[in-house]
TORKOL-4160 file (C-alpha; in steps of 0.2 Angstrom, whole numbers, padded with zeros to 4 digits, m for minus):
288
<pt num="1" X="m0103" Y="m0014" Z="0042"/>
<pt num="2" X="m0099" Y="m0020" Z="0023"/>
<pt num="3" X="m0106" Y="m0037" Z="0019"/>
<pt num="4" X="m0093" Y="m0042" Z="0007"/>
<pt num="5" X="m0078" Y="m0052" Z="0014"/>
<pt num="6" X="m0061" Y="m0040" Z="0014"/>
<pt num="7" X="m0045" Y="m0043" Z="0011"/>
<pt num="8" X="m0033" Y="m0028" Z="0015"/>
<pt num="9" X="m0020" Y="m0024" Z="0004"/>
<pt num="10" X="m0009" Y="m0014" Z="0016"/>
<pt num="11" X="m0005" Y="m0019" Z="0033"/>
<pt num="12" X="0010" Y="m0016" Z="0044"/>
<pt num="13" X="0015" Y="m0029" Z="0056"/>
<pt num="14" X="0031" Y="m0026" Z="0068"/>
<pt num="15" X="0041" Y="m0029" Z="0082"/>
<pt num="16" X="0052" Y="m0015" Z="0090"/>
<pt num="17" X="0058" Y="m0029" Z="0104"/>
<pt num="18" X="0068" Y="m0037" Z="0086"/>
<pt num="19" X="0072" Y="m0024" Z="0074"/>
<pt num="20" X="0074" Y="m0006" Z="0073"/>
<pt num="21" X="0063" Y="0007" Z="0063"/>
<pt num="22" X="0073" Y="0024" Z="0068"/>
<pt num="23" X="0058" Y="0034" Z="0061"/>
<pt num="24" X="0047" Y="0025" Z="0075"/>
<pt num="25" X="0056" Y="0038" Z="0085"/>
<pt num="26" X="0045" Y="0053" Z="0083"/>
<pt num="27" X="0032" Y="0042" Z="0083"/>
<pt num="28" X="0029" Y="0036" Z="0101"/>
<pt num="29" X="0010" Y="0031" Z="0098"/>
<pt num="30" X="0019" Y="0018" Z="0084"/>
<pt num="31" X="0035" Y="0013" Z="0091"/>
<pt num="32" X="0029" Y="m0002" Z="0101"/>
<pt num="33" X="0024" Y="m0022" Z="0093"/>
<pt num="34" X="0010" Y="m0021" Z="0081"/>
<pt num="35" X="0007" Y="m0041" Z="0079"/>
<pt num="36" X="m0008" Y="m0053" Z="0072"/>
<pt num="37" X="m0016" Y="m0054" Z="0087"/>
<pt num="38" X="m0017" Y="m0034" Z="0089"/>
<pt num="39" X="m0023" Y="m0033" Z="0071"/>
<pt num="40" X="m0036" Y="m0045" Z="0076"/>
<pt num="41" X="m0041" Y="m0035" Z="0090"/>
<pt num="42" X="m0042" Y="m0017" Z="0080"/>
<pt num="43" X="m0054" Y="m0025" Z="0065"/>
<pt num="44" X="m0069" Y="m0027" Z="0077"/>
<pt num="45" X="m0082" Y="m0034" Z="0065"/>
<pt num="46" X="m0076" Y="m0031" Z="0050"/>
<pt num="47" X="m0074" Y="m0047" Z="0039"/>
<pt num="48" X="m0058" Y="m0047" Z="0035"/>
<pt num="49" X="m0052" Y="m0064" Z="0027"/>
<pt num="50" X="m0035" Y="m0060" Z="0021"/>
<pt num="51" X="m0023" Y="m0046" Z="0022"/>
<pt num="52" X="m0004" Y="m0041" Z="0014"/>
<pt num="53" X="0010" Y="m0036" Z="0026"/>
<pt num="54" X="0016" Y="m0022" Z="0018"/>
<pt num="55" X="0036" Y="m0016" Z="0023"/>
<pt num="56" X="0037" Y="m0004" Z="0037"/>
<pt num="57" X="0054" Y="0007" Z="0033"/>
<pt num="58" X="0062" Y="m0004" Z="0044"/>
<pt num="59" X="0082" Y="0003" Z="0045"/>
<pt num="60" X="0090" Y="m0003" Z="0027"/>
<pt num="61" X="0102" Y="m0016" Z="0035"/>
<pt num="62" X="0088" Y="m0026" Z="0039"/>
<pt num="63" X="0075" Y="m0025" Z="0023"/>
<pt num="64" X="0078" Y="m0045" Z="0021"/>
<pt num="65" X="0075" Y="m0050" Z="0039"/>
<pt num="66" X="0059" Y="m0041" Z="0040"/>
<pt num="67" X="0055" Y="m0053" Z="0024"/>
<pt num="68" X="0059" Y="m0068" Z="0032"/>
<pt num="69" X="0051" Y="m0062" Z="0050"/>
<pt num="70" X="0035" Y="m0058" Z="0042"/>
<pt num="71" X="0035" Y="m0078" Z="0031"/>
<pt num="72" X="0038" Y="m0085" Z="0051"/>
<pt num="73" X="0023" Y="m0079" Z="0054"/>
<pt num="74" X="0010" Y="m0087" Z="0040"/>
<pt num="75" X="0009" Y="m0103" Z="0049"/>
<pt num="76" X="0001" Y="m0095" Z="0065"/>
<pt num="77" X="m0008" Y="m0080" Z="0054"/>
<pt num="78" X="m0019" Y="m0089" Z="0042"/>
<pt num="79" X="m0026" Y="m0073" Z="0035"/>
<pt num="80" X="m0009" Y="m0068" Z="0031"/>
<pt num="81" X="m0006" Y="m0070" Z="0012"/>
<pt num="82" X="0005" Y="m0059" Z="0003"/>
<pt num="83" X="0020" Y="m0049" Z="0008"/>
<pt num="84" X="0027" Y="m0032" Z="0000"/>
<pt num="85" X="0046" Y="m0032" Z="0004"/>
<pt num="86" X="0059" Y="m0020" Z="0006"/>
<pt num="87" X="0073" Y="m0017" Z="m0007"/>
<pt num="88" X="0086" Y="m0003" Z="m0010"/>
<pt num="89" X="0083" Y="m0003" Z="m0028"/>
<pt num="90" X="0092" Y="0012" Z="m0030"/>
<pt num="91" X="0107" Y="0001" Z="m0029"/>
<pt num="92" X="0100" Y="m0005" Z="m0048"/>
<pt num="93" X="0110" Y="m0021" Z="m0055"/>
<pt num="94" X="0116" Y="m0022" Z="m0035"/>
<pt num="95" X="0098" Y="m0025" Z="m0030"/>
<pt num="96" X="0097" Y="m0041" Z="m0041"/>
<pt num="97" X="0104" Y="m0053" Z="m0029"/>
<pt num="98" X="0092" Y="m0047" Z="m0014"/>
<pt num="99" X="0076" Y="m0048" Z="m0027"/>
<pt num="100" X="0080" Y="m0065" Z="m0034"/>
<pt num="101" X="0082" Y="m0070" Z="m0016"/>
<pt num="102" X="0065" Y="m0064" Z="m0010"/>
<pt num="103" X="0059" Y="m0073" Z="m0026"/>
<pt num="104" X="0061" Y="m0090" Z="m0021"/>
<pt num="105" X="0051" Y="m0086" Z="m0005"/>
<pt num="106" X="0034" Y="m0092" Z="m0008"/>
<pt num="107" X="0024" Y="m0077" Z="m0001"/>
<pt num="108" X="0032" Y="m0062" Z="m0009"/>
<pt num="109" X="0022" Y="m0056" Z="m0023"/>
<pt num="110" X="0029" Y="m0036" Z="m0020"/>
<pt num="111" X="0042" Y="m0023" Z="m0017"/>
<pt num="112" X="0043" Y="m0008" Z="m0013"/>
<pt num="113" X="0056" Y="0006" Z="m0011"/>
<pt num="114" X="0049" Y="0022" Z="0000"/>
<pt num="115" X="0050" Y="0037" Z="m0011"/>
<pt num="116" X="0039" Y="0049" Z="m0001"/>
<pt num="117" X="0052" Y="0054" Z="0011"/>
<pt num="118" X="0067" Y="0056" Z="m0003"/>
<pt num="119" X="0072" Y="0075" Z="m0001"/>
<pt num="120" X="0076" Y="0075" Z="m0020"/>
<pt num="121" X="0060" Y="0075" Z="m0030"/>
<pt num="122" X="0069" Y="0067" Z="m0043"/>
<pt num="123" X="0076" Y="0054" Z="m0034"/>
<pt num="124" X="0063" Y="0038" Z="m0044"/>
<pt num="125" X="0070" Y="0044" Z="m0061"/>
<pt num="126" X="0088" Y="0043" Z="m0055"/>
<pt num="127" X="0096" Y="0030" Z="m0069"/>
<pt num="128" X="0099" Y="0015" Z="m0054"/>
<pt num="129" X="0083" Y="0017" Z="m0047"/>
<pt num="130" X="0074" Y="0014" Z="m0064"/>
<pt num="131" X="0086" Y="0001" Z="m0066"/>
<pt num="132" X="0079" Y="m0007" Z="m0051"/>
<pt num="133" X="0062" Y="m0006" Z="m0055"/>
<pt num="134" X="0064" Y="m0013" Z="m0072"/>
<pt num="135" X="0073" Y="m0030" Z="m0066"/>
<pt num="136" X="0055" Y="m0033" Z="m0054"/>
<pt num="137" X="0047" Y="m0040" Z="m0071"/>
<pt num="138" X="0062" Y="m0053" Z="m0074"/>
<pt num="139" X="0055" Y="m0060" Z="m0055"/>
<pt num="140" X="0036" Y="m0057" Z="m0056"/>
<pt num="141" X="0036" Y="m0043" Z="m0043"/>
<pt num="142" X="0025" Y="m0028" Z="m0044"/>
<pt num="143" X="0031" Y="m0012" Z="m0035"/>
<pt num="144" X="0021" Y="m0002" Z="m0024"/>
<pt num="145" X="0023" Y="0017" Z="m0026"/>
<pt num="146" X="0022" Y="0024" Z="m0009"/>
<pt num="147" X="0024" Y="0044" Z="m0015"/>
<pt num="148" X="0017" Y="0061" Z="m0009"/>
<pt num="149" X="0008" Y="0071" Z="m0023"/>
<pt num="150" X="0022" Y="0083" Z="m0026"/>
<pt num="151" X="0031" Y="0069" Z="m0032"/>
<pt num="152" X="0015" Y="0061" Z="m0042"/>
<pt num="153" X="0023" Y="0068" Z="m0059"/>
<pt num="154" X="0038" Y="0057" Z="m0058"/>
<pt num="155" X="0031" Y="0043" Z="m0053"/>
<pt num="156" X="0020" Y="0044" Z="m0068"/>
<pt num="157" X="0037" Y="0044" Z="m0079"/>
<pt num="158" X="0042" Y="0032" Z="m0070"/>
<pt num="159" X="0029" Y="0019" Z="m0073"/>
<pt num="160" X="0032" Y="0025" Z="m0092"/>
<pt num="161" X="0051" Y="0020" Z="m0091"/>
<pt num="162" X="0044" Y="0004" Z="m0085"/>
<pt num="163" X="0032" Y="m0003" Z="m0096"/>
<pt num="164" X="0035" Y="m0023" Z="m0092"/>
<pt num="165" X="0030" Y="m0020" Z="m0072"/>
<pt num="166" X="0014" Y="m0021" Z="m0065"/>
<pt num="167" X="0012" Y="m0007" Z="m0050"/>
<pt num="168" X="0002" Y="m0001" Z="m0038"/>
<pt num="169" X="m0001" Y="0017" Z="m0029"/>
<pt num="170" X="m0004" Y="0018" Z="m0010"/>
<pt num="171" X="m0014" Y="0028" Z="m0004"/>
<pt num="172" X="m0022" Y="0039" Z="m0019"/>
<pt num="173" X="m0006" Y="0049" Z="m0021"/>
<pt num="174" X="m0006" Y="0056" Z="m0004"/>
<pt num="175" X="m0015" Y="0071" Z="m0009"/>
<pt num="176" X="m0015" Y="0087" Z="0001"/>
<pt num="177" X="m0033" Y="0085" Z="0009"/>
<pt num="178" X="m0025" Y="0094" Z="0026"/>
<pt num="179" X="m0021" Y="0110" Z="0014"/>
<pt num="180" X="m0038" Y="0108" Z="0005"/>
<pt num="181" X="m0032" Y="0107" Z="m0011"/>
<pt num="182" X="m0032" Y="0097" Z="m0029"/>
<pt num="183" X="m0021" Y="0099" Z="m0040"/>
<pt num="184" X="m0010" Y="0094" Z="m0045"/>
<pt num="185" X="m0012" Y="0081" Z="m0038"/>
<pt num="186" X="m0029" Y="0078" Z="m0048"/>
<pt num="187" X="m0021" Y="0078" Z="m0066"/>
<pt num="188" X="m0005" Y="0070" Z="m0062"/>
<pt num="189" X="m0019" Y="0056" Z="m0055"/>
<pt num="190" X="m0028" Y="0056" Z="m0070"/>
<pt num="191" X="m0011" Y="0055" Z="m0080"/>
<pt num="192" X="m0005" Y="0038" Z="m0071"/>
<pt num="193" X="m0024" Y="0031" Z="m0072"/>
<pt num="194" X="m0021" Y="0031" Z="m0090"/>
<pt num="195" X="m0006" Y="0018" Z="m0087"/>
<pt num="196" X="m0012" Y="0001" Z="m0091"/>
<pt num="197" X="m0001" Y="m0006" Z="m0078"/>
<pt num="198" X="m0007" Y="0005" Z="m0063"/>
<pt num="199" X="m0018" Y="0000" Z="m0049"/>
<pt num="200" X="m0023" Y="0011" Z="m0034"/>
<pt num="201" X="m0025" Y="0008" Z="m0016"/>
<pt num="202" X="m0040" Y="0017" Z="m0008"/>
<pt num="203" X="m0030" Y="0018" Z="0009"/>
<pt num="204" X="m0020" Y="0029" Z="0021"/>
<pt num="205" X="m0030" Y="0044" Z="0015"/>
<pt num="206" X="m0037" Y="0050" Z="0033"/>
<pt num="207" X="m0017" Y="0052" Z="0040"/>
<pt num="208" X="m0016" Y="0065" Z="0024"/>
<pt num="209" X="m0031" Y="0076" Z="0032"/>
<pt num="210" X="m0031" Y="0086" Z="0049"/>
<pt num="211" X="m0028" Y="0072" Z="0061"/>
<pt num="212" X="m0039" Y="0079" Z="0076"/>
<pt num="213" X="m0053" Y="0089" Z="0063"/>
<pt num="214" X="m0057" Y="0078" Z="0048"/>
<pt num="215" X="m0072" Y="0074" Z="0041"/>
<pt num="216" X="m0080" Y="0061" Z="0029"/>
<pt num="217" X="m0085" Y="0074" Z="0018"/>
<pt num="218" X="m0069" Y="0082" Z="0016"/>
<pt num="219" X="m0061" Y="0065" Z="0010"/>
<pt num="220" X="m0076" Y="0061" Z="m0002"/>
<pt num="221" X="m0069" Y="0070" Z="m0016"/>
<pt num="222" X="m0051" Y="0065" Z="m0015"/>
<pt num="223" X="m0060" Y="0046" Z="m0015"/>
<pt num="224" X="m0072" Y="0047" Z="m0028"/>
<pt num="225" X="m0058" Y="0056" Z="m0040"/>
<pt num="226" X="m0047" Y="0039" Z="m0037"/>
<pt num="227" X="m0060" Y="0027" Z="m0041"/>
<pt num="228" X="m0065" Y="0037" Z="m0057"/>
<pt num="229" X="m0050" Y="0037" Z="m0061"/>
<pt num="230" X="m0043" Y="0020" Z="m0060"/>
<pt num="231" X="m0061" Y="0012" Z="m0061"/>
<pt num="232" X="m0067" Y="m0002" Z="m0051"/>
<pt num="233" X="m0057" Y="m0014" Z="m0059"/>
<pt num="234" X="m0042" Y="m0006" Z="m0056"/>
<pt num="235" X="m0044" Y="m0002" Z="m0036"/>
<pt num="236" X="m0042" Y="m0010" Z="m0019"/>
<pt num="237" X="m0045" Y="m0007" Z="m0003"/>
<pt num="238" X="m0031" Y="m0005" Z="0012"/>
<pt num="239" X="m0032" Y="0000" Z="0031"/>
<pt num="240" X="m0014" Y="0007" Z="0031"/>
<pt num="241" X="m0014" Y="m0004" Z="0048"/>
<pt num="242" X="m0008" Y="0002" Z="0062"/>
<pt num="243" X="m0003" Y="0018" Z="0055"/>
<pt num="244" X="m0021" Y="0023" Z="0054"/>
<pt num="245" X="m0020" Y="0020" Z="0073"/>
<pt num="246" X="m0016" Y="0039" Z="0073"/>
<pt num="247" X="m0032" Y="0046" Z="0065"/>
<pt num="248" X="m0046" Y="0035" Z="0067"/>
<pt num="249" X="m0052" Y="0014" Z="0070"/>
<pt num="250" X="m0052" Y="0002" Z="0058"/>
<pt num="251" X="m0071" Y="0000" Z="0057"/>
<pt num="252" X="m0073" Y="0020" Z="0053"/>
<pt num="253" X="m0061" Y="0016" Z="0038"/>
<pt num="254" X="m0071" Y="0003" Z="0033"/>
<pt num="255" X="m0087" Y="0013" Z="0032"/>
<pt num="256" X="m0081" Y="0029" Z="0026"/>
<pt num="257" X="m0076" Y="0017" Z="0009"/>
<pt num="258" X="m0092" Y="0009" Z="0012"/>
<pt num="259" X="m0101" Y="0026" Z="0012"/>
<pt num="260" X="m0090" Y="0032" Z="m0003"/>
<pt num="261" X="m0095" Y="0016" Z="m0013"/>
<pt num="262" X="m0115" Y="0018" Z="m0011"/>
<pt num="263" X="m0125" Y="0017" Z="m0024"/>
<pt num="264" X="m0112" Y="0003" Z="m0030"/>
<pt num="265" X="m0117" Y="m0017" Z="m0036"/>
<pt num="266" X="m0113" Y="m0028" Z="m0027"/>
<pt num="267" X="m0102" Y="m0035" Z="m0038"/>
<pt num="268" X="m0093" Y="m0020" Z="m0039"/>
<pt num="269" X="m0091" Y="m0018" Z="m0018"/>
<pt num="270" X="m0084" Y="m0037" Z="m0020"/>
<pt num="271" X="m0072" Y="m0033" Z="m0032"/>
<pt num="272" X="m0064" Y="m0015" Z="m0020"/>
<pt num="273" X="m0064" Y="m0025" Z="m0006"/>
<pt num="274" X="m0058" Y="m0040" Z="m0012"/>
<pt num="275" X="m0056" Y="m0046" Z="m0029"/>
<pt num="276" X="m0044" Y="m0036" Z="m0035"/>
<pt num="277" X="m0031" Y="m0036" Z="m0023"/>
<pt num="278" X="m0032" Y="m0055" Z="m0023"/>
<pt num="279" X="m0030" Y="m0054" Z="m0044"/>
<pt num="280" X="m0016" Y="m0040" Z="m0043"/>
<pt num="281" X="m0005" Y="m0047" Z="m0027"/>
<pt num="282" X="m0009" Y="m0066" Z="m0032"/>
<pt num="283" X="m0017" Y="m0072" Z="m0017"/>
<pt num="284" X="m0025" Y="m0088" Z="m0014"/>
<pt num="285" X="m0043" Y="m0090" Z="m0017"/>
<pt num="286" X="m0050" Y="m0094" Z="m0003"/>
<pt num="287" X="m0072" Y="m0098" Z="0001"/>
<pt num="288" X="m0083" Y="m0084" Z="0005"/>
């Protein structure tokens, strides 16, 4: 297990019993509470000391009472630090009065729109959309870009119609580790790792791979690409929690990043597992 402490840059928390996700649905292993206390039972040993609720897709009505669900919870979850809240920025100058309210909550440092499930590829260039985005910067807020890697080459654009916000890129990209394959999803990578503004989540890779026959070996490349990439100043480490309930346990994440990183100081281990995400997301420091 890694020595470093951890903070996990991507974790879902839920309850089905208080709000609907209709996408839960088809997704029985999913579609029941996820809580604190259940995350605290699937991280076994791993030192975590502080994570980032990351939105769920929760059914667009109720975007703002996931946000102020999830700040209930900071005084009983003390590792909780950061959230990443929901928006329909597509909505452009209409988004504003939702993103200044999340603003004045203390522990929303994010947003993010889901883009990977948008049946038009174009959909983050559409003009309200970018509109959107751009007004993040006027409240501090990054955006997290949660795409799959046929839609990588907009989100590049994107990020480039957006000089003024600071983003982040769950989950590599999603590349095509199921199909085997790279590119594009390699040279669209490389083209957003040359954004200044872009960081990269090292999470949520596994779910992209055969979920019953994947190997470490098979996501080693897909791995080492992202951190060459961004660099190790520009990467953090996320579970994908409890979405990664589906391919593997928390600890076998942990390692496989662990594994990934050998050979690495530990300077640089600290700064995957938990310097960077507390510098990009703005969380508190806290004591080793």
């Amino acid at each position: 297990m890694v020595s470093v402490p951890i903070v996990d840059a991507h974790v879902h928390l839920y309850d089905t019993r208080l709000f609907p996700y209709a996408w839960m649905k088809d997704v029985p292993k999913l579609n029941k509470p996820h809580l604190p206390a259940d995350y605290r039972a699937a991280i076994g040993k791993a030192p975590v000391e502080q994570i980032v609720f990351v939105e769920v897709w929760i059914d667009t009505p109720h975007q703002m009472a996931e946000a102020e669900w999830v700040s209930g919870l900071f005084d009983s979850t003390p590792e909780l630090r950061g959230i990443v809240a929901a928006v329909a920025l597509e909505e452009g100058a209409g988004a504003e009065g939702a993103l200044a309210r999340l603003a004045e909550m203390e522990h929303v440092k994010a947003v993010r729109r889901l883009i990977e499930f948008e049946p038009d590829v174009d959909f983050c260039l559409q003009a309200g959309f970018v509109e959107g985005v751009r007004l993040l910067a006027k409240y501090d807020l990054s955006f997290d870009i949660c795409v799959k890697h046929f839609q990588l080459a907009n989100a590049v654009e994107l990020v480039r119609r957006c000089p003024g916000v600071r983003f982040v890129l769950d989950h590599i990209g999603k590349p095509p580790i199921r199909a085997g394959e790279f590119d594009p999803w390699r040279e669209n990578l490389r083209a957003l790792a040359a954004l200044p503004n872009v960081c990269c989540k090292i999470s949520g890779v596994i779910t992209e791979a055969d979920h019953d026959n994947w190997t470490r070996e098979q996501l080693r490349p897909y791995l080492d690409h992202a951190i060459e990439m961004f660099g190790i100043d520009r990467v953090m480490f996320g579970s994908d929690w409890s979405v990664s309930e589906l391919t593997h346990r928390y600890e076998a994440w942990v390692d496989i990043v662990e594994w990934t990183m050998s050979g690495s100081s530990e300077s640089e281990m600290r700064k995957l597992f938990r310097d960077n995400a507390i510098s990009f997301y703005r969380l508190p420091q806290t004591g080793d």
